[in-house]
C-alpha positions as CSV (number, residue, x, y, z in Angstrom):
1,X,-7.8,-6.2,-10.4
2,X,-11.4,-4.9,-8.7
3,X,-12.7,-8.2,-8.2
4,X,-9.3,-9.8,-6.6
5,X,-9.3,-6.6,-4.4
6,X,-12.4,-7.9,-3.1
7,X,-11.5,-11.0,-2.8
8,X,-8.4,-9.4,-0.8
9,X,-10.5,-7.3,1.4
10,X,-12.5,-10.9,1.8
11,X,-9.6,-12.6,3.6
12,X,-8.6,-9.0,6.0
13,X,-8.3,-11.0,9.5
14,X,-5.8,-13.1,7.9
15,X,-3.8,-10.5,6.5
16,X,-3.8,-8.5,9.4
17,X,-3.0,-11.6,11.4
18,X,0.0,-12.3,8.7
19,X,1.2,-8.4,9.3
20,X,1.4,-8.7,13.2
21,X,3.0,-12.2,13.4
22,X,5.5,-11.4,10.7
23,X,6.5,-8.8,12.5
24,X,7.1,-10.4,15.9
25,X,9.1,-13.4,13.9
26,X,11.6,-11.0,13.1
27,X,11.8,-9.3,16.5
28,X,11.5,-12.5,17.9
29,X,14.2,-13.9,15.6
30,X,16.4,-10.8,16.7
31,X,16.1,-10.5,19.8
32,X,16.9,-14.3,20.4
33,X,20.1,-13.6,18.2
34,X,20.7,-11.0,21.0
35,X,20.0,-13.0,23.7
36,X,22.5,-15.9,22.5
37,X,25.4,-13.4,21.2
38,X,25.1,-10.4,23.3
39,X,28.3,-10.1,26.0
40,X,29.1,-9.1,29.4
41,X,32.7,-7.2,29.3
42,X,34.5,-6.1,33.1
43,X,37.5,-3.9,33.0
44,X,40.0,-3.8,36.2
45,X,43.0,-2.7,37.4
46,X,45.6,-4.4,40.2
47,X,47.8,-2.9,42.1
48,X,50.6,-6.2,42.2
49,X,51.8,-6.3,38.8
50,X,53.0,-9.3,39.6
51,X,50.2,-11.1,39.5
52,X,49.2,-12.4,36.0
53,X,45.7,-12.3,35.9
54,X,46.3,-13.8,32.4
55,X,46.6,-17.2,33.9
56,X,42.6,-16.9,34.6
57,X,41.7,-18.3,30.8
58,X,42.8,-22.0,31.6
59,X,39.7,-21.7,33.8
60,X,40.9,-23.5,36.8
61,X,40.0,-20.5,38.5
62,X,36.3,-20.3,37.5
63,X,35.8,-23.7,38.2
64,X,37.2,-23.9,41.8
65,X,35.1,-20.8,42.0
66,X,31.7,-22.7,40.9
67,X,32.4,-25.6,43.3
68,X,33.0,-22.8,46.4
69,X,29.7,-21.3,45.1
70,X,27.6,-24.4,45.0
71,X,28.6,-25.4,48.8
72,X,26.9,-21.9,49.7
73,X,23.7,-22.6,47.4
74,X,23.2,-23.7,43.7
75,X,21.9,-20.9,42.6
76,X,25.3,-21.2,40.0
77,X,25.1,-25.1,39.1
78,X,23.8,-24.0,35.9
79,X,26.7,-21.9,34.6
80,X,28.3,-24.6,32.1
81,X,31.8,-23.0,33.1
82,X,33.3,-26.5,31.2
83,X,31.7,-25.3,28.0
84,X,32.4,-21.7,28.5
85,X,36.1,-22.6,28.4
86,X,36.0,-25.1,25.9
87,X,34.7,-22.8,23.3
88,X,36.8,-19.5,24.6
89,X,33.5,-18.0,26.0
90,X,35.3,-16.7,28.4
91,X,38.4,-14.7,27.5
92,X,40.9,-12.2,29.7
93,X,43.3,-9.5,27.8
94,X,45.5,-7.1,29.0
95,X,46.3,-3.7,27.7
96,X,49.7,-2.4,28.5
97,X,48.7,1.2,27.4
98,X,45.7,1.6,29.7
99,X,47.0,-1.1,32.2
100,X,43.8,-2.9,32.3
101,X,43.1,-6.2,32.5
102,X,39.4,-6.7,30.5
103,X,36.8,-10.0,30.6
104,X,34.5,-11.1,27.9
105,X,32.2,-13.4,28.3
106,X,28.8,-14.7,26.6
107,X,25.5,-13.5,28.5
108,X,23.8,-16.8,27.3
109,X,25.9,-18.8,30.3
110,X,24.5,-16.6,33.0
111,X,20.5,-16.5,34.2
112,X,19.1,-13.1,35.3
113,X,16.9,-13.0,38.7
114,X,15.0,-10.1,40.0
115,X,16.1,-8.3,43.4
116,X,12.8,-7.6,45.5
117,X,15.0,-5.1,47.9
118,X,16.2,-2.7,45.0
119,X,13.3,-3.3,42.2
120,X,16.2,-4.1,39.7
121,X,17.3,-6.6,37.5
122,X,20.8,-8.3,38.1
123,X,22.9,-11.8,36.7
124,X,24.6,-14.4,38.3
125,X,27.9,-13.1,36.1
126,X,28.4,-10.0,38.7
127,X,28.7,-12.2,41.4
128,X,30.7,-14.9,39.9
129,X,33.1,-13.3,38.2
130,X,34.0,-10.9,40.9
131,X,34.2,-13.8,43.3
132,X,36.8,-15.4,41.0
133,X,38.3,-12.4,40.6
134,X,38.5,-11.6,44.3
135,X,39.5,-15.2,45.0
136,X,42.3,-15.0,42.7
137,X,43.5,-11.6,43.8
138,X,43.9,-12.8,47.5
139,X,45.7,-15.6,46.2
140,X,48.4,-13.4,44.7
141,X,48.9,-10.9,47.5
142,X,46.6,-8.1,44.8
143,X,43.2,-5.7,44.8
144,X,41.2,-5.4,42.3
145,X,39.9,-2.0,41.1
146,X,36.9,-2.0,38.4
147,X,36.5,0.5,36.1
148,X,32.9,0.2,35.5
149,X,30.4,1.2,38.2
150,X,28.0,-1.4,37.4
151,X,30.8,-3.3,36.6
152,X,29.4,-5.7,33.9
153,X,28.8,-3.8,30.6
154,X,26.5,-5.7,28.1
155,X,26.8,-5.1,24.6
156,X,24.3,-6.6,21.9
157,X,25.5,-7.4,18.5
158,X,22.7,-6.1,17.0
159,X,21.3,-2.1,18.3
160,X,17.1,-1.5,18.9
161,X,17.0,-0.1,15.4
162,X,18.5,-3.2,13.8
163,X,15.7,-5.5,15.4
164,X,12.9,-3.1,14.2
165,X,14.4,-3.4,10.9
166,X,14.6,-7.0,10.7
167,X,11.4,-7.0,11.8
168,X,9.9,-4.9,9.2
169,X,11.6,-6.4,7.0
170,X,10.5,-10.0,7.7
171,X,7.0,-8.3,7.5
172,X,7.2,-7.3,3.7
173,X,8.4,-10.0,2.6
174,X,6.1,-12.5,4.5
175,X,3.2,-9.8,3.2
176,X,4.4,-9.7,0.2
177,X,4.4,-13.4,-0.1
178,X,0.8,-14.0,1.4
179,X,-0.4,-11.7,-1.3
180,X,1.3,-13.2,-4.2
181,X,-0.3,-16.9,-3.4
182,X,-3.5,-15.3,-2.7
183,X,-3.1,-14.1,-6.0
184,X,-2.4,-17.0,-7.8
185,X,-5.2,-19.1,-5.6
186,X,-7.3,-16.2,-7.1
187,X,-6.1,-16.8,-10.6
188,X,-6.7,-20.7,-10.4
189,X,-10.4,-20.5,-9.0
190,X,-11.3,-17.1,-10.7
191,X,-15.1,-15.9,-9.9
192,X,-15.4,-19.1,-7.5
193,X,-13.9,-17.5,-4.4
194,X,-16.3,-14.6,-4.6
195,X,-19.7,-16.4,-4.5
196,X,-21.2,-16.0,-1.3
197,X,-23.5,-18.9,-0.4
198,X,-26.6,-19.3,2.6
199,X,-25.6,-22.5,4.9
200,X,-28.3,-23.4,7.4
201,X,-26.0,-25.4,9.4
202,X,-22.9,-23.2,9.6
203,X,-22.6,-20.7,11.9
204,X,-20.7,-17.6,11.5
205,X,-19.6,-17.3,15.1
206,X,-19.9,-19.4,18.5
207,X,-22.1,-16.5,20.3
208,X,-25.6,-18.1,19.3
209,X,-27.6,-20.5,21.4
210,X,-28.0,-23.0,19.2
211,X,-24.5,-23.9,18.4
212,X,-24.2,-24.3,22.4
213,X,-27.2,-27.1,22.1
214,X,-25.8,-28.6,19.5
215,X,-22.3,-28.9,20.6
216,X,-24.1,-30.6,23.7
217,X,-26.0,-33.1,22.5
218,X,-22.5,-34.8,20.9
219,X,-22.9,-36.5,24.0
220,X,-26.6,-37.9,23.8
221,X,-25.7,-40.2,21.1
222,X,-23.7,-43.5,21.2
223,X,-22.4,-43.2,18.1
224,X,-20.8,-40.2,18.8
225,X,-19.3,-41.7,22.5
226,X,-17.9,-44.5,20.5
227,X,-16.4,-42.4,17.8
228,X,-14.8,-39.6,20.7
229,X,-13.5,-42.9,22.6
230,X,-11.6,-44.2,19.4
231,X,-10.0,-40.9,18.9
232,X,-9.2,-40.4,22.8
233,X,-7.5,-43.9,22.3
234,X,-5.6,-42.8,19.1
235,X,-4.6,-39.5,21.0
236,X,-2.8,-41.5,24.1
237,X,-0.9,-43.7,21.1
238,X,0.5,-40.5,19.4
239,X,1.7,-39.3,22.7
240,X,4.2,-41.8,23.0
241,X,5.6,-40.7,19.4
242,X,7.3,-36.7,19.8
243,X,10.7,-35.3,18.2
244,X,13.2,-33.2,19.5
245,X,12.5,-29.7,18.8
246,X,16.0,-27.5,19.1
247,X,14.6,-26.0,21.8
248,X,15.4,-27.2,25.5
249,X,12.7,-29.9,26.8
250,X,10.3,-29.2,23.8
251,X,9.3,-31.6,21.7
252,X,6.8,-31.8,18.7
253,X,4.5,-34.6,18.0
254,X,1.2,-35.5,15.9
255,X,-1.4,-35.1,18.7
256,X,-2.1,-32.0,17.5
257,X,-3.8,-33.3,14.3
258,X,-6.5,-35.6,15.9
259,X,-7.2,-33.2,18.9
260,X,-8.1,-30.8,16.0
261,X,-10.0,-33.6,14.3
262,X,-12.2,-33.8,17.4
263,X,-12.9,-30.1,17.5
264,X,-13.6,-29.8,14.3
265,X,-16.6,-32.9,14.7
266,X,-17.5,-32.6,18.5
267,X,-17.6,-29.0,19.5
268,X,-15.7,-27.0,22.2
269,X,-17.3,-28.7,25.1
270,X,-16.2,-32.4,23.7
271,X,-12.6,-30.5,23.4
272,X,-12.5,-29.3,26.7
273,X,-13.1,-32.7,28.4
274,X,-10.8,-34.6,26.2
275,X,-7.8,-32.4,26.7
276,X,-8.8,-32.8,30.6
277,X,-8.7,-36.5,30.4
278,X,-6.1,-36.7,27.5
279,X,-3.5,-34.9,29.7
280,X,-4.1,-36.6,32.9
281,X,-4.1,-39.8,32.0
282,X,-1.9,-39.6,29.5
283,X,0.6,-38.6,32.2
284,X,0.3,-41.4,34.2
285,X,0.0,-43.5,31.1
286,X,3.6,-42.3,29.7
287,X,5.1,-40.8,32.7
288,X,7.7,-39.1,30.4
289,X,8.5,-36.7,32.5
290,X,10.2,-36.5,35.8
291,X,8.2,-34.1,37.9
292,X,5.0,-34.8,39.5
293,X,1.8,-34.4,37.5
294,X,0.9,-30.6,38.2
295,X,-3.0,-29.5,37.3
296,X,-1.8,-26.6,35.1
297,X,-0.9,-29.1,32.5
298,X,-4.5,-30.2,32.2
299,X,-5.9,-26.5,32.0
300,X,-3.8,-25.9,29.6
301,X,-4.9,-28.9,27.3
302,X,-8.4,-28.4,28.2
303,X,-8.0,-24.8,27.1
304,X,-6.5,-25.9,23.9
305,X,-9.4,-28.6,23.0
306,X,-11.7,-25.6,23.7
307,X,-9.9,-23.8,21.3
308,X,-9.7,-26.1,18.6
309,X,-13.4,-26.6,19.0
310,X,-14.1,-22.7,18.7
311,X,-12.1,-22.7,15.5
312,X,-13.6,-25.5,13.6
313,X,-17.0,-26.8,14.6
314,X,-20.0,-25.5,12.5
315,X,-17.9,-23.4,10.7
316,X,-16.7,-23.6,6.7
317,X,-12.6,-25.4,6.8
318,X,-10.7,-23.2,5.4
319,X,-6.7,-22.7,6.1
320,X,-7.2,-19.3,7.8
321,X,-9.6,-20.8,10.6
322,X,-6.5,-23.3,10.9
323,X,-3.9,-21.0,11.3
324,X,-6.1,-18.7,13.8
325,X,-6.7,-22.0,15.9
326,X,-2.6,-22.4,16.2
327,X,-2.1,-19.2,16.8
328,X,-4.2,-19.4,19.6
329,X,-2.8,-22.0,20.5
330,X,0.6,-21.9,20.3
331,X,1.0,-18.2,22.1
332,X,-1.9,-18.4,24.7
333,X,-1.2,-21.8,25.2
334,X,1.9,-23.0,25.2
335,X,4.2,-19.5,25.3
336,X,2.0,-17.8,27.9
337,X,0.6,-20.6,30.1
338,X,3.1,-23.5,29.2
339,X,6.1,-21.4,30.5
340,X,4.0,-20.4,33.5
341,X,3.0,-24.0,34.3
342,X,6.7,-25.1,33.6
343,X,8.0,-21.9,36.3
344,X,5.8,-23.6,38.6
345,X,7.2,-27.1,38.5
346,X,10.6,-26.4,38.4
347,X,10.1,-23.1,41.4
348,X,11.6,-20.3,38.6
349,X,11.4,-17.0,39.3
350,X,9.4,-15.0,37.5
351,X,12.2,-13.6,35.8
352,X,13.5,-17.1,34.6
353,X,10.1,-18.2,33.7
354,X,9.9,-15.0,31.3
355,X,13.7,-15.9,30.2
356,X,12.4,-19.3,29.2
357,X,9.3,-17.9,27.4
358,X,11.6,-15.8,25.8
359,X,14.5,-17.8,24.2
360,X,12.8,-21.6,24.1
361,X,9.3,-21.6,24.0
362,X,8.4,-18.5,22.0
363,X,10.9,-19.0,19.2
364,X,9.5,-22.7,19.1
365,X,6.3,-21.9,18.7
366,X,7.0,-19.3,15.9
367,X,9.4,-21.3,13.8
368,X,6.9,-24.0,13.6
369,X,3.4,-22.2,13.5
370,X,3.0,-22.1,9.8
371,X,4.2,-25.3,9.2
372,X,1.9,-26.5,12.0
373,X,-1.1,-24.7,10.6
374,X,0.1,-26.4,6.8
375,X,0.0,-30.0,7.8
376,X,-3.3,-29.2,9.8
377,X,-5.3,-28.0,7.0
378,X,-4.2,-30.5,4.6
379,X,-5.1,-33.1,6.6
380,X,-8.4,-31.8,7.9
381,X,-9.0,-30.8,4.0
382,X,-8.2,-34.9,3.5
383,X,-10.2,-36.4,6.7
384,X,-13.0,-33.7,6.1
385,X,-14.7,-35.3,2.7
386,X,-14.4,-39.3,4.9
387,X,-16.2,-37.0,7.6
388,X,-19.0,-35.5,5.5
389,X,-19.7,-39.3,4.1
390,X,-20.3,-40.7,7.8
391,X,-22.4,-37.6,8.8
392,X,-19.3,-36.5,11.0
393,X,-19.4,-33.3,9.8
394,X,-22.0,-31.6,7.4
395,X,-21.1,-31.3,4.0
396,X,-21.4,-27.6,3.6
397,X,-18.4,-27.0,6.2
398,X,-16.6,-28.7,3.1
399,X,-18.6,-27.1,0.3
400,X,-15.7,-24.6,-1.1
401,X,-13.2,-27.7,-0.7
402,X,-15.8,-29.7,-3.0
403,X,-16.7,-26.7,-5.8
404,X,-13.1,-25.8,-6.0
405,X,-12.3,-29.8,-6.6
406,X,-14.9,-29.5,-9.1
407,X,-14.2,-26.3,-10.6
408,X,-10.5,-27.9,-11.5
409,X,-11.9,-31.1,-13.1
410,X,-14.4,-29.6,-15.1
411,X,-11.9,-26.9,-16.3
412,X,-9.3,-29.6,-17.3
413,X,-11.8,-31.8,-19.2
414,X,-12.8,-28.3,-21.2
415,X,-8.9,-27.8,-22.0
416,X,-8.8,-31.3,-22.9
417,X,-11.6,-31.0,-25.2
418,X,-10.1,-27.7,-26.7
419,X,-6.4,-29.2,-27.7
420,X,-9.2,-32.4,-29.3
């Protein structure tokens, strides 16, 4: 138990890595399932008692209200009022007791914008509502009185203690988990994950002079142009393959994997200047999108070829270097400065950008991190022996992928020679 203690304590940045993004998946996971099911209720009175306020749940109302709306400004366009009715999103009761009339309706339909005058926080749902409200009280000859002095009341299915629950929650088991296949890695290679070997060409971090010079003089050879321009080439192809995602306009594709490839052989400084040229001309290679080709975009990939590079060059593959380059990626990247470049070109506020974060990107990028950070490592742990043989990559960035291979065949040939 001492000896896979240390091994533990060996692989500490990943655990504490697993702890704190456990931990936001299930506040993440939460809060989005407040986000989506949370719901705005208005009570009000009328003094006409004639007037059946009843009659608003056909939703004739809330659409003629929309279309008045829209003349003014389209700041409501995006309410999906059709949708809200056809799933009973939006629903009016009436208490004879209390003789109030009482709304319900889904947060998810209505965007939130920030007021620069009063520092606060407000939603397109005040103003619709009571404009349909107001329109239809005029109609019938009524006033409307609200109960509420914010009028809107939300209420969240699930209270703050409930998320920090979840969240905890999702981080023992997740913890719990990591440990258990460490263990069993442990079991499988035994003494072989412990031995601590000297490699000349590996270097232990990117903050030493020499890995600088050598991750620029990728580009005094021909060899390695010719190779880079290949893979540049195969990058453009697998932009024009993506899925659907769930989530909004995000897709996922299998750039990913040779963009990695490249860090991992050329260095930081090769990524940088492939994701540079990768995004800009693959933009006006594809054109898939139907905004105009914004700089951001190109940071953002050059930033992520950078990363890449800073993950896996010089350094010893292993699936924690893989999931730290992902990580990296997918929350500096394409959470924090792909919803900020995507604000930009669509002229969000900053509140909507952070909404979009919030419920699309972020839960995107957390869903498929370690699934991501899998299929990475496998097929870097695939390409990397091909890479070794062309002097790609040097061999002892593979030399725990080789002993462990060899560990396992020698230690089946002895258990095939003991049952003999």
């Amino acid at each position: 138990m001492k000896k896979y203690l240390n091994y533990l304590w060996k692989k500490k940045i990943m655990l504490l890595i697993v702890l704190v993004s456990s931990f936001l998946l299930g506040f993440t996971i939460s809060s989005v399932y407040n986000t989506y099911n949370s719901s705005y209720s208005i009570r009000f009175t009328v003094n006409n008692e004639a007037a059946d306020f009843l009659t608003l749940n056909d939703g004739k109302e809330l659409l003629e209200t929309q279309e008045a709306l829209n003349k003014k400004n389209s700041y409501y366009k995006d309410i999906n009022v059709k949708k809200m009715i056809d799933k009973k999103d939006f629903v009016v009761t009436y208490s004879s007791i209390t003789k109030e009339y009482e709304i319900t309706t889904k947060t998810s339909y209505y965007d939130t914008f920030f007021l620069a005058k009063s520092n606060t926080v407000s939603t397109r749902a005040k103003t619709f509502i009571k404009t349909a409200l107001n329109n239809y009280a005029k109609k019938n000859n009524a006033t409307v009185s609200y109960s509420y002095n914010d009028i809107l009341v939300e209420t969240n299915p699930l209270p703050t203690y409930a998320i920090y629950l979840i969240s905890t929650g999702t981080l023992m088991l997740l913890t719990s988990t990591y440990i258990l296949i460490t263990y069993l890695a442990y079991k499988k290679y035994g003494d072989l994950l412990l031995e601590e070997t000297s490699k000349e060409h590996i270097y232990k971090t990117p903050f030493h002079k020499q890995y600088w010079k050598d991750a620029l003089k990728v580009f005094k050879s021909t060899k390695n142009i010719t190779t880079i321009a290949m893979l540049f080439g195969l990058m453009l192809i697998c932009k024009f393959f993506s899925l659907p995602s769930g989530f909004s306009n995000l897709g996922i594709g299998i750039t990913y994997l040779v963009f990695a490839t490249i860090g991992m052989i050329y260095g930081p400084i090769a990524g940088l200047i492939i994701g540079l040229l990768s995004d800009t001309i693959g933009y006006f290679l594809i054109q898939q999108s139907a905004y105009a080709w914004f700089f951001g975009y190109s940071i953002q990939a050059a930033l992520t070829g950078f990363i890449y590079g800073i993950c896996l060059y010089k350094t010893e593959l292993t699936y924690t270097k893989c999931f730290i380059s992902r990580i990296l990626v997918n929350f500096l990247m394409n959470v924090v400065l792909g919803s900020i470049c995507w604000g930009i070109v669509c002229s969000y506020t900053a509140e909507q950008t952070y909404f979009y974060a919030l419920i699309f990107s972020l839960p995107k990028n957390i869903i498929y991190l370690v699934p991501q950070s899998l299929v990475l490592y496998f097929v870097l742990q695939a390409l990397a022996p091909i890479l070794a043989r062309y002097n790609l990559i040097d061999e002892e960035q593979i030399e725990t992928i080789i002993k462990k291979r060899k560990y396992l065949t020698a230690k089946s040939i002895n258990n095939i020679d003991a049952n003999n």
